[in-house]
Structure formats: structure tokens, C-alpha cells
N, C-alpha and C positions, 0 to 999 in steps of 0.2 A: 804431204803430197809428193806426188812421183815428179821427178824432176825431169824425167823424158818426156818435153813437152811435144803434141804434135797439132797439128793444123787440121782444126775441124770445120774452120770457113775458113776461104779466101778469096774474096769479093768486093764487089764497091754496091752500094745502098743509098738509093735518093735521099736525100736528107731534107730538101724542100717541096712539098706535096705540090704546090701553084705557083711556087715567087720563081722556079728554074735554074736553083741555086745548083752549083755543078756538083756532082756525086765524090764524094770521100771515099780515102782507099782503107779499108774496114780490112780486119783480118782477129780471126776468133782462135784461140787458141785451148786448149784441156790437156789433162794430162797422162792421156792417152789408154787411162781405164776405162772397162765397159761402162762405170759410171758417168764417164766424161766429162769429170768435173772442171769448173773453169779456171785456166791460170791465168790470163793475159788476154787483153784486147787492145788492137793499135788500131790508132786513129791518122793518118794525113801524118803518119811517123813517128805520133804520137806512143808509148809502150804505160798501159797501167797494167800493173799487177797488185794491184788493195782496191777495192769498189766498197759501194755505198749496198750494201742489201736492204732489202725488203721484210716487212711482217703482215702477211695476210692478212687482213679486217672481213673482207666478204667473199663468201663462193655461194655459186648456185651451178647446178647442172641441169643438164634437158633432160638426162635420164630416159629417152624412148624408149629406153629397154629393161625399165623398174630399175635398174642397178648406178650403182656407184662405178664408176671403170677408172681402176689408176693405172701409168706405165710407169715398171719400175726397170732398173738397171740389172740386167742378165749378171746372177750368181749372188746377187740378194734380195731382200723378202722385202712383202709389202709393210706401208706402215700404217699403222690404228692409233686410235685415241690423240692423242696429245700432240705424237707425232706426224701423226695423218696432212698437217699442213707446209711440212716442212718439205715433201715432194715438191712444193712451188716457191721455198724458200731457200733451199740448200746449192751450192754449186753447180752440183750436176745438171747439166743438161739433158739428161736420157731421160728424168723421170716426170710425170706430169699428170696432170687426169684430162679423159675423155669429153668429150660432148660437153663441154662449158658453156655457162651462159653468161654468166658476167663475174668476175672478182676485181676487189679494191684493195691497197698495198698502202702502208707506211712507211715512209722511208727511215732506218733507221737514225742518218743524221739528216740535216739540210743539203738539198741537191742546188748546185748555183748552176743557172745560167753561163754557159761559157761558147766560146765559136765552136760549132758541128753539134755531135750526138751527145748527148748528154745521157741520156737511159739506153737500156737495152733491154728489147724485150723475144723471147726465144718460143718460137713454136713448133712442136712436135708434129709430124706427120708433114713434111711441107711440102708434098704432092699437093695439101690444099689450098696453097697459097693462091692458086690460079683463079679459086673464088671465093676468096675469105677476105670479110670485109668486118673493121671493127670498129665500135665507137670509141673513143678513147677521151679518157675528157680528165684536162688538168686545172685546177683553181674555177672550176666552174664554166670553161672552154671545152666543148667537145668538137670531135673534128674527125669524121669518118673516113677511115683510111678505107677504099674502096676497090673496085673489082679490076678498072681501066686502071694500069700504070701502081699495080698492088706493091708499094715497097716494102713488103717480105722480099729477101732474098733466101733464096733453095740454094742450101752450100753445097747438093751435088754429093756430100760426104754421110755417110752410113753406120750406125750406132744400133748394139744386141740390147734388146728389151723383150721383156715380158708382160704380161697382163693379168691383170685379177681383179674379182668383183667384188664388192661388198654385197650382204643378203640380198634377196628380191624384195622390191618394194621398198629399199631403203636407199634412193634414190637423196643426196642430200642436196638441199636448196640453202641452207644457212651456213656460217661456217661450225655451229656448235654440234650439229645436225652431223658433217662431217668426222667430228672428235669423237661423239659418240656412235661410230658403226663398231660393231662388237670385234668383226674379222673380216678379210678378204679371202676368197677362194682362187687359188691361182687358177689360170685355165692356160690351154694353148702350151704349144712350145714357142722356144725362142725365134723371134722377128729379128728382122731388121726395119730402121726408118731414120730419115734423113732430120734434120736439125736444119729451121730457118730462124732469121734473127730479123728484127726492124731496129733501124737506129731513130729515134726520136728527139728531135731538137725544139728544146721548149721556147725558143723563138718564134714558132709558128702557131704557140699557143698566145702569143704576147706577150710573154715574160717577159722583161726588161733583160739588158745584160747586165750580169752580178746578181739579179733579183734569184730568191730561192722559191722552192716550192717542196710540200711535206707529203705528197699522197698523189696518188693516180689511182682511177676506176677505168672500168675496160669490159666492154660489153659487146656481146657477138649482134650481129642486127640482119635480117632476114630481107637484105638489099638484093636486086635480082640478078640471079646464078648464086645467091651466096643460101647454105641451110643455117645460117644461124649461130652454128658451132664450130668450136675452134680447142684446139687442145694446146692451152701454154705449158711451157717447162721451166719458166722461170722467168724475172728479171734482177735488173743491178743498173747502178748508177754509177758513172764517174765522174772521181773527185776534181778540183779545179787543179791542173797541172804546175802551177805555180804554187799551191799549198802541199801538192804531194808529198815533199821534199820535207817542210815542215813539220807537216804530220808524221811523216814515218821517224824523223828525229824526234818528235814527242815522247812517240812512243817508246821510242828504246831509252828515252832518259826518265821514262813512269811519269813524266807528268800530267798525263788525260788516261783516264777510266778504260778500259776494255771496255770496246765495240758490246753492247748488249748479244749475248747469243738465241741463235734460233732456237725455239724447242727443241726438248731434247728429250 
């Protein structure tokens, strides 16, 4: 990664939807390619740079318009098959698909419960944050983040993206359905469009503190002002601040496994 990191949010984000907990000083960081991939997120001072990724389990799309619609990162190509899911796995923030109706993520290790945000979840286009509302449901808690007091926060900050389609009529509702689109046809020239994030603290789903949890689902819902759809570019979790340290010395003395990778 490039080491010219620059400031793609810098913001504070409700962290408690009804209890009134005061807002955290959030700040998103990439590394300053058109991909804009993520290096750093700081929390109330907090600085991580290793997070917890994600492995898609489900997608579905609305598809209004027969097609499949990914945004990928200006000055590279779309991806198919195998790789086709990694658009919502990988670092980058730019890239994502269109008109989503609901997906569900594995976390690749256990996410603990800690004070603040615990996940991050990134959405593309965040002009629509002002009526995007979604269900989100953890261990069996769903809790619709809604239209009044939406905490997406719009960083205000602007990223080159491009768009392409998969065939007509190949609209995919599964994630297999997904792997298997043959090609994307690019269309359009290059855009621009803004990058919103939500911080999520599984407090408010009842976790316990210390308690963990392996998966989050996430579904668009047709609450009024809201169409339903929502286009994510990703999420990630962070580790407990106090094992950071530890982990990262594992690592460099080889005593735990590499992180499983994304498809590739």
C-alpha cells in the first residue's frame, strides 16, 4: 500500500441510535488511490491499522433494470466469477454494487464487544443517506437504522469510479447467481461520488461487553422516503485495542496462521 495516507472522512457518527450516548470522533483514512483503499481508522484517539474483514455469504439485488450494476475504481476493470464478490470484500472503498437488497457477511475471526464502534460499514453514493434506511440484524437482533437522525455520515469527500453491467436479465438474487455472470460491459465515463460510513456498536444490539459475534445481515427496507436500496462498498471490524499489540507480535514471531484471504 501507498504510504501517502490521506483523509477520506473526518467526522463524528452517532454511535447510540435511542440511549443518547455522545458521538465519537471517527476519522477514515486510504491511501490515497483512485481505489481508496482503507489504511486507518481512529476512534476517540483510538489509531487501527489491521481490522477484522468480512466473507460475503448472501447478496440479492432489485435489479429494476434487468442488470447486475457494480462500481469499480477508475483505471481498473470489473470483476466476474469468483472474484465478482470481493468488490464487497476487499479494502477499497470505491467499489461496490448498485441497487442492493439485502447481503450477510462472516466475520473472518471473532468480533468482541468493546466501548464505541466496533464495525464499519461504508456506503457508496451518500447523497442517499438522507433516505436510506436499513435493517441490520446481529445474533438475531434487528434494529432499523431509519430516515429521522440517519447515522450514515456523508464525508463530504469525492472518489473516480466507473460503472458496468452484467448481461440483461441477469439480474443476480444469490450470491452463486453472482459468480456466475459471464462478463460486465462497462458503460459511462468516469464519475465521481462521495463515500458514507456508519459505525456500529453491538451494545445496542445487547451484546454483552467482551461477548463476540460471527456474522451480520443487512437488508434495505421500503420505510417511508426510503426505495429500498442502498449501494454498500464494504465493511470491517475492529480488533480489541488491548489484543492489538498482541496480535501484531504473534504475527511477526509466526505463531497464528494468516488471516484466510479474500478470493482471489
Amino acid at each position: 500500500m501507498n504510504k501517502n495516507t490521506s483523509t477520506l472522512l473526518t467526522c463524528a457518527t452517532l454511535l447510540g441510535i435511542s440511549s443518547g450516548v455522545a458521538s465519537a470522533q471517527i476519522s477514515i483514512e486510504t491511501d490515497g488511490t483512485n481505489a481508496a483503499n482503507l489504511t486507518k481508522i481512529t476512534v476517540d484517539g483510538t489509531e487501527y491499522t489491521s481490522f477484522i474483514d468480512a466473507t460475503l455469504t448472501e447478496f440479492s439485488m432489485y435489479g429494476n433494470n434487468g442488470r447486475t450494476t457494480q462500481i469499480y475504481a477508475s483505471g481498473s476493470s470489473p470483476l466476474v466469477g469468483v472474484d465478482a464478490p470481493t468488490v464487497l470484500e476487499d479494502s477499497s472503498l470505491t467499489s461496490s454494487y448498485t441497487s442492493l437488497r439485502s447481503l450477510a457477511f462472516d466475520f473472518n475471526s471473532a468480533v468482541v464487544n468493546r466501548a464505541g464502534a466496533d464495525i464499519f460499514l461504508f456506503e457508496f453514493n451518500a447523497g442517499e443517506t438522507s433516505h436510506l434506511t436499513l435493517n441490520i440484524t446481529i445474533n438475531g437482533t434487528t434494529i432499523n437504522y431509519g430516515s429521522s437522525g440517519n447515522p450514515f455520515v456523508n464525508s463530504s469527500s469525492t472518489v473516480t469510479y466507473r460503472l458496468s453491467q452484467g448481461p440483461l436479465n441477469d439480474t443476480a438474487t444469490t450470491l452463486q447467481e453472482l459468480i456466475d455472470i459471464p462478463s460486465f460491459t462497462t458503460y459511462g465515463s468516469a464519475n465521481t461520488g462521495a463515500i458514507a460510513y456508519l459505525g456500529i456498536d453491538l451494545t445496542d444490539f445487547g451484546i454483552a461487553d467482551g461477548a463476540t459475534i460471527s456474522s451480520i445481515s443487512i437488508a434495505g427496507t421500503t420505510a417511508p422516503g426510503a426505495d429500498g436500496q442502498y449501494d454498500i462498498s464494504g465493511i470491517v471490524a475492529v480488533p480489541e485495542p488491548g489484543s492489538l499489540a498482541l496480535i501484531l507480535g504473534l504475527v511477526g514471531l509466526g505463531m497464528i496462521p494468516a488471516r484466510r484471504r479474500n478470493r482471489s
